[in-house]
TIVEXVEX-258913 format. One record per residue (C-alpha): x, y, z; residue in one letter. Coordinates in steps of 0.02 Angstrom, whole numbers, plus 50000, padded with zeros to 5 digits. Example, Ala and Ser with C-alpha at 12.3 -4.5 7.8 and 13.67 -1.06 7.14 Angstrom:
2
506154977550390a506844994750357s
END
This chain:
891
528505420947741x527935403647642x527545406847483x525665401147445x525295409847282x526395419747173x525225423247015x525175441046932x523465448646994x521985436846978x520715438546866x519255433346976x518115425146836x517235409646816x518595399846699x517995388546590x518675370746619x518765359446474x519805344246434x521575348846332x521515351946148x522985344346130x522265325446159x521565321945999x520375307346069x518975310046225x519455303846384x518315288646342x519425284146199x521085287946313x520555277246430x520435261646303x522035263246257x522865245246268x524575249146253x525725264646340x525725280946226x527585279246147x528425299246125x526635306646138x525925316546277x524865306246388x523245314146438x521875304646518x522805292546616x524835290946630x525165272146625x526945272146663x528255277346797x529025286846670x527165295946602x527575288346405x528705274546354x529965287446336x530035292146517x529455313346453x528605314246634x527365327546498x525455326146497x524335336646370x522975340746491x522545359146512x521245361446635x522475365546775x523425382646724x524235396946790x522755408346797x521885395346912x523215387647018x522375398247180x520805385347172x521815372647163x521695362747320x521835343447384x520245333147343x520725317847452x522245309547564x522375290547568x523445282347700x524005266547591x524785258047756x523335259147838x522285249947704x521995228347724x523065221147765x523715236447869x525435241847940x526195254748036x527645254247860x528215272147796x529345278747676x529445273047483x530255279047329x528935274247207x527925284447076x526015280747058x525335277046882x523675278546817x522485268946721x520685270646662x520625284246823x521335270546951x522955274747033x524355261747063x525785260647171x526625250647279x526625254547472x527945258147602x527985239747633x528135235847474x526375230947452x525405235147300x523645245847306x522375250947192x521635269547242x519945276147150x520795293847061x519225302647097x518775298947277x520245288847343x519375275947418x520485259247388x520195246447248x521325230547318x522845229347385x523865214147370x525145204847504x526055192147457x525825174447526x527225162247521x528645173947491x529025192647553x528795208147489x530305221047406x530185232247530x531135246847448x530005251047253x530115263147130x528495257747036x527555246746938x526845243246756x525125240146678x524545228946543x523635215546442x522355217546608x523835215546730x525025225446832x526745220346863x527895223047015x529425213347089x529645202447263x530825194447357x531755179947283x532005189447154x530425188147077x529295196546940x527345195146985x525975198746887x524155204346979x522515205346902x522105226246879x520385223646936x520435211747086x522425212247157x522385193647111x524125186147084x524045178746919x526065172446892x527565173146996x529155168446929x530855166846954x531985173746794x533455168446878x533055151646882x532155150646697x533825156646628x534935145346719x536045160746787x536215173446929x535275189946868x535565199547034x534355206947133x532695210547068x532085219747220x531875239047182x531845243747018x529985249246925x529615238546799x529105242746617x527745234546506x527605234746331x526815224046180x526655208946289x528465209846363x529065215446535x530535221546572x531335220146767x533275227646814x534455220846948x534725234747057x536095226147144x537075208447161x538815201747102x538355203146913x536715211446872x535775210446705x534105218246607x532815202346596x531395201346479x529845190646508x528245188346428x526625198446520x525615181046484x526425169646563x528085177446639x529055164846543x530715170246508x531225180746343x533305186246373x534295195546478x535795208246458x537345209646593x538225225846631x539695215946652x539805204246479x540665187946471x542455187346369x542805181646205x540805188646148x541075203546024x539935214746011x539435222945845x538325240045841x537395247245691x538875259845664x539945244745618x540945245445777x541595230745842x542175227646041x542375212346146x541725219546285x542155207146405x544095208746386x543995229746431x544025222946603x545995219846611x546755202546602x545955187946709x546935187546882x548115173646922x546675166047054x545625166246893x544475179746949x543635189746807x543415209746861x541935209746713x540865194846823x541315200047012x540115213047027x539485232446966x538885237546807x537175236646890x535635245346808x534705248846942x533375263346850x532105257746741x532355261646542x531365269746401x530585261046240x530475267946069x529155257345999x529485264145803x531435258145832x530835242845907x532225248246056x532385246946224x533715259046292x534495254246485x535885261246555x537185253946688x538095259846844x539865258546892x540985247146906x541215238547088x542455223447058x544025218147134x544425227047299x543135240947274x542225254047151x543635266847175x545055254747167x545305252146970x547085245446972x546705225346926x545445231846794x546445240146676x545295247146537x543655255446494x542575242146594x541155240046457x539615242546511x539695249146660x539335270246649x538525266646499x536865265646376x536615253846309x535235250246162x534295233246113x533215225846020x531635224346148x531045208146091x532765198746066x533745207546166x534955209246021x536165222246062x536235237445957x537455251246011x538165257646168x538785273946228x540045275746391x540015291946475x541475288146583x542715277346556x543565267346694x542195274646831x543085274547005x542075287747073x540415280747042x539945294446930x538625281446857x537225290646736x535825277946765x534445288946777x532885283146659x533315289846488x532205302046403x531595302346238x530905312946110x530975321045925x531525337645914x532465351045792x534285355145792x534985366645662x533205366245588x533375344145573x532035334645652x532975322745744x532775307045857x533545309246014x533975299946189x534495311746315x535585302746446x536785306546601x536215313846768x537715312046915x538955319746821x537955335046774x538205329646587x536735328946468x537095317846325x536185318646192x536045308146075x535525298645907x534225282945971x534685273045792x536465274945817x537025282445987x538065295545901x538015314045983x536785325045912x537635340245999x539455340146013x540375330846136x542345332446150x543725320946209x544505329646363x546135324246427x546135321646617x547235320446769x547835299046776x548385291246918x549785275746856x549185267347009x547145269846946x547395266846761x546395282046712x545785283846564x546765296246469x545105307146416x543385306646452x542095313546361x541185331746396x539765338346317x540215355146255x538615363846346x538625360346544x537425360346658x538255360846831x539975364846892x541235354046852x542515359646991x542065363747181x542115379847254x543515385647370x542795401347438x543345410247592x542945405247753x541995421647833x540345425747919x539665435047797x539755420247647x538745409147759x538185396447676x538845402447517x539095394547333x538055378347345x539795368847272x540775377947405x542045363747468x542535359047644x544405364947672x545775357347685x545345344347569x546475341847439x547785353247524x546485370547510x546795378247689x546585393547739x547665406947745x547625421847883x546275431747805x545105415347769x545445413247587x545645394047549x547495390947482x548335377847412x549785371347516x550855360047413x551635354147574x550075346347638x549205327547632x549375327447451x550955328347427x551415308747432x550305305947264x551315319547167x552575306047102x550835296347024x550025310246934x550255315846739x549385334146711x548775335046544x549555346746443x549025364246472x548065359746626x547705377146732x548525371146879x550165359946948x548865351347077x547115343247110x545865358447099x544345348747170x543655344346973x542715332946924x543675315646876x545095318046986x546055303447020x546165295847212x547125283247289x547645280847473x547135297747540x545345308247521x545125319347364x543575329947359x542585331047187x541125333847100x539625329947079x539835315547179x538975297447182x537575305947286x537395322347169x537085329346985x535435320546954x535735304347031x534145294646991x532765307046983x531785307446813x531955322946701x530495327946608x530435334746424x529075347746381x528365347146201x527615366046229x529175372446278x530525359846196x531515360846361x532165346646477x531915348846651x533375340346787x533205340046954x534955339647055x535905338347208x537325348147265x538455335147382x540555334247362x541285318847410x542975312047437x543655297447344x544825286747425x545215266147398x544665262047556x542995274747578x541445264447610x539845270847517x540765274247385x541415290047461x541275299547597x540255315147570x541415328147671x540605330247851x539775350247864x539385353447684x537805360747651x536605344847542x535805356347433x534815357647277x533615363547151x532945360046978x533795366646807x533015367746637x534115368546467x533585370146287x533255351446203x534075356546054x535515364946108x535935360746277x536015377546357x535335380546529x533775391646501x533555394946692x534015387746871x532995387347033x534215380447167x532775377947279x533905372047422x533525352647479x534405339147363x533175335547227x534145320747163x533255306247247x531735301947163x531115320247169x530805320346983x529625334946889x528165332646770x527575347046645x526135349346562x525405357846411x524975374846515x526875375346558x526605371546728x527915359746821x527315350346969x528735343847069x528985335747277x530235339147391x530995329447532x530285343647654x528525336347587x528205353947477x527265352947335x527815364447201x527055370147049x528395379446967x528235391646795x529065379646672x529505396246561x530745402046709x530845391646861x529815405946949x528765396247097x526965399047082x526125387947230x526645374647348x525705365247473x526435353047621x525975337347616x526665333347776x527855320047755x529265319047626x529265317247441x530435303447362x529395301747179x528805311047056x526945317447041x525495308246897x524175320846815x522685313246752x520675313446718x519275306946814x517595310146804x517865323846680x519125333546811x520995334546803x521785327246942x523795329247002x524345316047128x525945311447231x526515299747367x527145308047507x527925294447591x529685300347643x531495291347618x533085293747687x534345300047552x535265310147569x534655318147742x534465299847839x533425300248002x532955318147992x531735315747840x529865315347892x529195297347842x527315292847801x526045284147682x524965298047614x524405297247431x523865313047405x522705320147235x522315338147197x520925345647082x520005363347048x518875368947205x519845353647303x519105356247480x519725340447575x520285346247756x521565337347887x521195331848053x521995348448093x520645359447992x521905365347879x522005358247702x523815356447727x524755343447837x525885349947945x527855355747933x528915342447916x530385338948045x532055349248022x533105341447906x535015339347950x535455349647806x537155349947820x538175332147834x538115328548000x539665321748102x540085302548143x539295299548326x538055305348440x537945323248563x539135324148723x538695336248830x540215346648879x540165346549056x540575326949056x542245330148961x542685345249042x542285354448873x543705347848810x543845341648611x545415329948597x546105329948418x546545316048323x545945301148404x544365292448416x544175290548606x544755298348766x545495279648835x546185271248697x548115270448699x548755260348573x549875261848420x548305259348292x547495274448398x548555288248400x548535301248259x546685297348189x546085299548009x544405290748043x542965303448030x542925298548227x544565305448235x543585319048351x543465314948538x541975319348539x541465322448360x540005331848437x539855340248600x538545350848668x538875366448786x537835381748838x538165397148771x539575405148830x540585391448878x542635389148834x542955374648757x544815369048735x545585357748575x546975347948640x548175337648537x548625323848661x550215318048703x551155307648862x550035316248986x548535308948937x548975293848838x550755288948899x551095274348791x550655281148616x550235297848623x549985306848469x551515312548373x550955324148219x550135340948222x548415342448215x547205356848214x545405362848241x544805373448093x543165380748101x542085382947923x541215392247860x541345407347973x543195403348010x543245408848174x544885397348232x546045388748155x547505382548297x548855370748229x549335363448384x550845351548420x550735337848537x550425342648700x549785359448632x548085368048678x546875380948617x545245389648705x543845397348618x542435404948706x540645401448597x539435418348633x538115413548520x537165398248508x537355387848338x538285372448263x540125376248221x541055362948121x542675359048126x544165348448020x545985343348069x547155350247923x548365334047936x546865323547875x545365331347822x544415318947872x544005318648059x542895332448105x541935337848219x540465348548267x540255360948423x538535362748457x538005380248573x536155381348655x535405394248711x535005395648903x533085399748910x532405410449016x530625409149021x529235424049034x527655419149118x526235430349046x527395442048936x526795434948772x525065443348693x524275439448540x522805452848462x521545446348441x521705434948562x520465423448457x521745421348273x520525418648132x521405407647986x520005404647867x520065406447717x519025415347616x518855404547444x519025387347558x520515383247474x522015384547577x522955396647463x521535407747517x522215410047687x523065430147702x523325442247810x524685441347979x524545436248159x525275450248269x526005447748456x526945456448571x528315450848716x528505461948867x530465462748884x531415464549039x532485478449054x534605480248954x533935466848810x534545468948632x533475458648491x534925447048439x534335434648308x532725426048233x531015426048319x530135408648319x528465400948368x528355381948409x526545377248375x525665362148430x525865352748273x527395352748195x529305350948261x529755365548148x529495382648236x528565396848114x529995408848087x529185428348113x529005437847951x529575454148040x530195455848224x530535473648304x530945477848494x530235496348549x530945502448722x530475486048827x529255479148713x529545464948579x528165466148424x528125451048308x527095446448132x527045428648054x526135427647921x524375417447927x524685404447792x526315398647877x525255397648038x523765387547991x524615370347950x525305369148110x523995375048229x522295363048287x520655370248267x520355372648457x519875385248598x521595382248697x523005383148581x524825385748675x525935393648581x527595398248623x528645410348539x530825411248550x532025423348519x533755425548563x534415444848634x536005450748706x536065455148889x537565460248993x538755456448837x537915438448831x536735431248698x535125424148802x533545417448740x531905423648806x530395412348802x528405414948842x526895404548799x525035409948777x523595400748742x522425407548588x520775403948510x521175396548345x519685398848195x519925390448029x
END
C-alpha cells in the first residue's frame, strides 16, 4: 500500500493560516530585500540554490504544518520545455529559486524561464543567440535586477529579471588570460555585486569572480596551484601548495596543472567573515584519478575546502579531508553554514564532507575542527604513495567498511552496504557465509601492503581508503555514494543537519574508467540521515531505498517539516523530529533537485522540478519538464483526473550487467565463462576479466529452462582456449557456485522467474545476469472487479483524500497454488500496482489494492482495461496466470 498520509488522527477544524512568526518583516518587506539573507531563515522568497548564502536549504514560514499536510495538494504544473521557444528537452539537475514570488530555473535544455509562483503561467524564457546553451544546470542566481546563469564557451551571462533580456555575456577565461575549465554546470552564486561561477570540469579548473555590473573580471582560484606560490592561512600555517604534487616529471609535466582538483558544486558565503568557502574534487592527473604513483604527496587542493576572501580572492585557510585521493572520495558538496552551541559555546561553524560519509565540522575563521577529528593510520600501497593517515571525524555517519553477509534466500536484499563476493578474495564457503581466501586474486599485492599497527585483520576488509593497484578492490562509499553532491539542510528549530545519501560499493583499480566500477548486481540504494549539529551524532535514519545522492537534496522548515524528491518522482514530506514519512505525492517524472518554499499572494507555496536525470540508475529513470508548486486546498488535476502524475518507470535498481538480453534459445542456453564472445579465439581473448567476460552477460530463458556454464577450452576455441578456472557464483540467494576447469560444465534448472546474478571467483569482475520469465497463460473473462464501476474520488478534492480498496476476484483453473505477488498493469503507468492483500479460496483468487495507489495510474473513462498478474505453481512448475477486464473508472 502507498503511503498517502501518515498523521496521528486529524483534527478536522478550520486552521488558521497566517504567515510565520519567525520572519520578523511582512512579506512586503521580504520581498524588497536587495541582497540574499546571509545565516538567516529565508521566508518570503528563497533567492538562492542553496535557500541563504549559507546553503541551510531552512525557510521560517509556518503556514504549511503537520496538522494540515492532508489539504495540501498541487496548485499548478508548468511544462518549462514546452514554453517559447519550445522543445521536446527533459531531464535537469537544477534547483528553482525564488524572488519577489517569481520562480527561476533553468530548463532541461538549459534554457532559463521565469514562472509566476502563484499561477504558473510563464514570465520569459530566454535562448541564447550566437552561442549554445549548457545543457546540463544546477541553478542560477539573482541580483542587482539580474539573474545569472552559465553557457557554452564557457561563459557567465547575465539576463534582465523582468524581461529575460541578456544584458552581458562574457568570457572569464579570456579576461584573465588563462584556461579556467569548463564553466558549463555548476549554479552560480550572487552576492554584494560579485558573482561567483565553478569549473565543473577541464584540465585545471578554478573558482572565478566577476562583477554583477558589468561581468568584468574580479580573480580566480585553481584546485591545482602553481609551484613555488606559498600559501599562508590565518592559523599561521605556511604550504607551497603547488610542490605537494611530487617532483615535475622528466617530460616536464606538472601533476598539480594536468587536470582534477575540480570544484564542480557551488559554495557558501558568510557575509560577516567577508568569506567565500569552495571546496575541490579529486585529483585526476598523470595516468588517472586512481593511479597516484608520479604524484607523490598530499595533492593540495584537491579533496579539500578551501576559504577566501570573496572580494580578492585572497586565500584564507584550507582543510583536506583526504589526502592523496585515488578513489575519488571528493567532498564537494555545497558547504553549509550556521551558528550553533557546543559544550554550551556559540560557535561559527562550516559543516563539510558528503562522499565519504564524514561530516566535518568546522571553525569558518580558521578551519580548525570544532568536534574532534583524529589522525587514523591506514593501509599504504608503496606502489600508490598513500598517505600514512587520513583524518576521521570521531562521530560517523555511515559505514566505513562493506558488508560481507551470507549469500541465502532469506537475506534478500539484505544490509544496504552488503558487498558483491568475491571481491577482495570474500567467497563463499559451503554454507554461503562470505570468507576470505588468502589464496585468491589478491594475493599478488600482499608484497605492497604495510597494515598499520594493530589493524583487525592481515587483509583488505572492504574499508573505506583501501589501497588498489592492478586488480579490483571493493570499498566504500564510493565516488557515486555517501552524499555525493546533494545539498544538506540545517534546521534552526531543531539544530540538526539533514544528509541525503547513496549506498553504491565500487572497485578501485588503475585502469577502471569512471573512476571505478560500481560492482555489477549490488542493490543502488538510499535514504536520508539526520545528526545533531553540535555533536555529530546520528539522531535518526530513513534508508528510504533509491540513491538520494544526486541532487535529491532536503529543505526544512520552521514547523519541522522536511520536503524532499526522489528519483522515482515521490514527493516526500518527512517529520524532521524522526525521519517518520508523513505524505508523498508523484510527480510523475524523476526528481534530481531539491524543493523552494515560498509566499505568494499571502499563501505558502512548496515547489520542485521534476525533470528526471540519469545518475545513478541511467536509462531507467523517468525524464520530463514539470515544475510543479503545492499550496493549502491545492486542487489542480492531470490530464488523467487525478492530482497526481502517474508511476514512474521501474528503475534498474540493482547495477545492471555490461550488454544487452540474449534470449537463450539462440545460444543453446548456454553461458560461456570467461570470455567476452562465443567466436573470438585469440591470445588477448581467452581468460576474460572485462565485465563482458560473460558470453552472454545477460540471457533470457523461460521458466524452467537448464541453462549450462561452460568454461571453454580446445573444443570450442582450439587455438587459445581458456586455461584458468573459472566459476559461476550466484548472489544473493547463492543458489550455485561451480568452479569449473577448462573443459568443465555445470547445469542449473531456473523454476521461478526472476534475475539471478552471477560473478567468476578468478576475477570478480565479469558477471553476468540470468534473467527467468514467466510463461503467461492468459484467462479470458476470469477477472471481476465489484463494483464493476471503481469510484476514486476523493472526498476533500485533494488527492490525499482518496481511501478505501478496490476488490477483484480471478476464477482459477483447477491444481494452482498462489506462488508470488499479485499485480495490476493499468493504462497509465509502466509500473504494475502491487495488491495490498492477495488470497486464493478453493478455485477462486480474491485481490485488494488499495484506491490511492490506483488512481494515478488509471484515466477517467467508461472503458478502462485492466489486467491483473500473478504467478502460481502447477504440476511442480511456477506459471503465471493473466486476465483483463474493462471497468468504469470515477474520480
Amino acid at each position: 500500500m502507498k503511503p498517502r498520509i501518515f498523521a496521528p488522527i486529524l483534527i478536522a477544524v478550520a486552521i488558521a493560516v497566517v504567515p510565520s512568526a519567525a520572519v520578523a518583516q511582512s512579506p512586503r518587506e521580504l520581498h524588497q530585500r536587495t541582497e540574499p539573507p546571509g545565516l538567516e531563515p529565508t521566508g518570503a522568497d528563497m533567492p538562492t540554490v542553496g535557500g541563504n548564502l549559507a546553503n541551510q536549504h531552512y525557510s521560517a514560514l509556518k503556514q504549511i504544518s503537520r496538522r494540515n499536510l492532508d489539504k495540501l495538494g498541487p496548485a499548478w504544473r508548468t511544462h518549462v520545455s514546452a514554453v517559447a521557444p519550445a522543445s521536446d528537452a527533459v531531464g535537469q539537475q537544477t534547483t528553482p529559486i525564488v524572488a519577489d514570488g517569481v520562480i527561476y530555473l533553468d530548463t532541461p535544455g538549459g534554457e532559463v524561464i521565469a514562472v509566476d509562483g502563484a499561477t504558473g503561467v510563464p514570465k520569459w524564457k530566454w535562448a541564447p543567440e550566437g552561442f549554445a546553451t549548457s545543457d546540463t544546470r544546477r541553478g542560477v542566481s539573482i541580483g542587482q535586477g539580474k539573474v545569472y546563469t552559465l553557457a557554452d564557451g564557457d561563459r557567465v551571462v547575465a539576463l534582465d529579471k523582468d524581461t529575460g533580456g541578456q544584458v552581458w555575456a562574457v568570457q572569464p577565461a579570456v579576461q584573465a588570460g588563462v584556461d579556467l575549465g569548463n564553466l558549463d554546470r555548476v549554479a552560480t552564486v550572487y552576492h554584494d555585486g560579485i558573482v561567483f561561477a565553478h569549473a565543473a570540469n577541464g584540465d585545471r579548473a578554478a573558482v572565478v569572480a566577476v562583477r554583477a555590473s558589468d561581468g568584468g573580471y574580479l580573480w580566480h582560484f585553481f584546485g591545482g596551484p602553481d609551484r613555488g606560490t606559498v600559501y599562508t592561512d590565518v592559523n599561521g600555517n605556511s604550504v607551497d601548495a603547488g610542490n605537494t604534487w611530487g617532483p615535475v616529471l622528466p617530460d616536464g609535466t606538472q601533476c598539480n596543472l594536468e587536470g582534477g582538483a575540480t570544484p564542480w558544486m557551488h559554495g557558501a558565503v558568510d557575509p560577516e567573515l567577508g568569506f567565500y568557502y569552495m571546496t575541490f574534487g579529486n585529483p585526476r592527473s598523470c595516468r588517472s584519478s586512481q593511479d597516484g604513483s608520479l604524484r607523490p604527496g598530499d595533492n593540495l587542493f584537491s579533496t579539500t575546502m578551501v576559504a577566501v576572501d570573496l572580494k580578492t580572492g585572497a586565500y584564507k585557510w584550507h582543510y583536506q579531508s583526504i589526502r592523496h585521493d585515488v578513489w575519488d572520495m571528493d567532498n564537494v558538496h555545497p558547504p553549509t553554514l550556521a551558528d550553533i552551541r557546543v559544550k554550551g559555546q556559540k560557535r561559527k561553524v562550516v559543516f563539510y564532507g558528503s562522499k565519504s560519509g564524514h561530516q566535518f565540522v568546522l571553525d569558518r575563521a580558521n578551519g580548525k575542527p570544532v568536534l574532534p577529528v583524529v589522525d587514523r593510520p591506514m593501509i599504504r600501497d608503496s606502489r600508490q604513495h598513500n598517505a600514512e593517515t587520513q583524518p576521521f571525524p570521531t562521530e560517523r555517519l555511515l559505514p566505513e567498511c562493506v558488508v560481507w553477509q551470507k549469500l541465502d534466500p532469506r537475506t534478500v536484499p539484505g544490509d544496504p552496504w552488503r558487498a558483491v563476493p568475491n571481491y577482495n578474495g570474500y567467497q563463499p564457503a559451503a554454507d554461503g557465509n562470505l570468507v576470505f581466501n588468502p589464496d585468491s586474486y589478491v594475493k599478488v599485492d600482499e608484497p605492497f601492503l604495510t597494515y598499520p599497527e594493530g589493524y583487525p585483520s592481515d587483509h583488505r576488509r572492504g574499508c573505506m581508503y583501501d589501497p588498489q593497484w592492478d586488480l579490483p578492490i571493493l570499498s566504500t562509499t564510493s565516488q557515486n555514494g555517501g552524499g555525493d553532491w546533494s545539498n544538506n539542510s540545517y534546521s534552526h528549530s531543531t539544530n540538526m543537519v539533514y544528509f541525503p545519501y547513496g549506498t553504491n560499493p565500487v572497485a578501485h583499480w588503475n585502469g577502471a574508467t569512471a573512476n571505478g566500477q560500481r560492482a555489477i548486481g549490488q542493490y543502488q540504494t538510499g535514504g536520508i540521515l539526520a545528526y545533531d549539529a553540535s555533536t555529530g551524532k546520528v539522531r535518526w535514519r530513513n534508508h528510504l531505498g533509491t540513491d538520494m545522492s544526486h541532487g535529491q537534496g532536503p529543505m526544512t522548515t520552521a514547523t519541522d517539516l522536511l520536503f524532499a524528491g526522489q528519483i522515482d518522482g515521490r514527493l516526500l514530506a518527512m517529520d524532521a523530529r524522526d525521519g517518520d514519512v508523513l505524505w508523498e505525492f508523484q510527480t510523475g517524472s524523476g526528481i534530481s533537485g531539491a524543493p523552494i518554499t515560498y509566499l505568494a499572494g499571502g499563501e505558502q507555496y512548496v515547489a520542485v522540478l521534476a525533470a528526471g536525470s540519469t545518475n545513478p540508475y541511467g536509462g531507467s529513470v523517468t525524464q520530463g519538464d514539470s515544475l510543479w508548486a503545492f499550496k493549502l486546498g491545492g486542487t489542480y488535476t492531470t490530464e488523467s483526473g487525478s492530482q497526481e502524475g502517474p508511476d514512474t518507470a521501474p528503475l534498474t535498481i540493482r547495477r545492471p550487467v555490461q550488454g544487452g538480453p540474449v534470449e537463450g534459445a539462440t545460444v543453446g542456453n548456454t553461458v560461456l565463462l570467461g570470455r567476452q564472445d562465443r567466436t573470438t579465439d585469440t591470445a588477448a581473448a581467452r581468460d576474460s576479466t572485462s565485465q563482458r567476460g560473460m558470453a552472454p552477460t545477460h540471457l533470457r530463458v523461460p521458466v524452467g529452462t537448464t541453462v549450462t556454464f561452460l568454461n571453454p577450452e580446445a573444443e570450442t576455441f582450439p587455438n587459445f582456449p581458456n586455461q584458468l578456472p573459472h566459476c559461476a557464483t550466484q548472489y544473493f540467494e547463492g543458489l550455485f557456485n561451480p568452479r569449473l576447469a577448462p573443459g568443465e560444465r555445470f547445469e542449473f534448472t531456473f523454476d521461478r522467474a526472476g534475475e539471478y546474478f552471477f560473478n567468476d571467483c578468478t576475477d570478480p569482475r565479469p558477471a553476468g545476469k540470468i534473467e527467468v520469465y514467466p510463461t503467461p497463460r492468459d484467462l479470458p473473462g476470469a477477472l471481476r472487479f465489484t463494483p464493476e464501476t471503481v469510484d476514486l474520488g476523493s472526498r476533500t478534492g485533494i488527492f490525499t483524500g482518496v481511501r478505501g480498496v478496490v476488490t477483484a476476484t480471478l476464477s482459477l483453473p483447477a491444481g494452482y497454488r498462489l506462488d508470488g505477488g499479485v499485480e495490476l498493469w493499468t493504462p497509465l503507468s509502466q509500473t504494475p500496482v502491487t495488491a495490498t492483500h492477495a488470497k486464493a479460496i478453493g478455485r477462486t483468487l480474491f485481490v485488494v489494492f488499495d484506491k490511492a495507489d490506483l488512481d494515478n495510474n488509471v484515466p477517467e473513462d467508461d472503458a478502462v482495461p485492466l489486467t491483473l498478474t500473478a504467478n502460481f505453481r502447477h504440476e511442480g512448475k511456477q506459471q503465471q496466470l493473466t486476465s483483463t477486464a474493462t471497468v468504469r473508472i470515477r474520480k
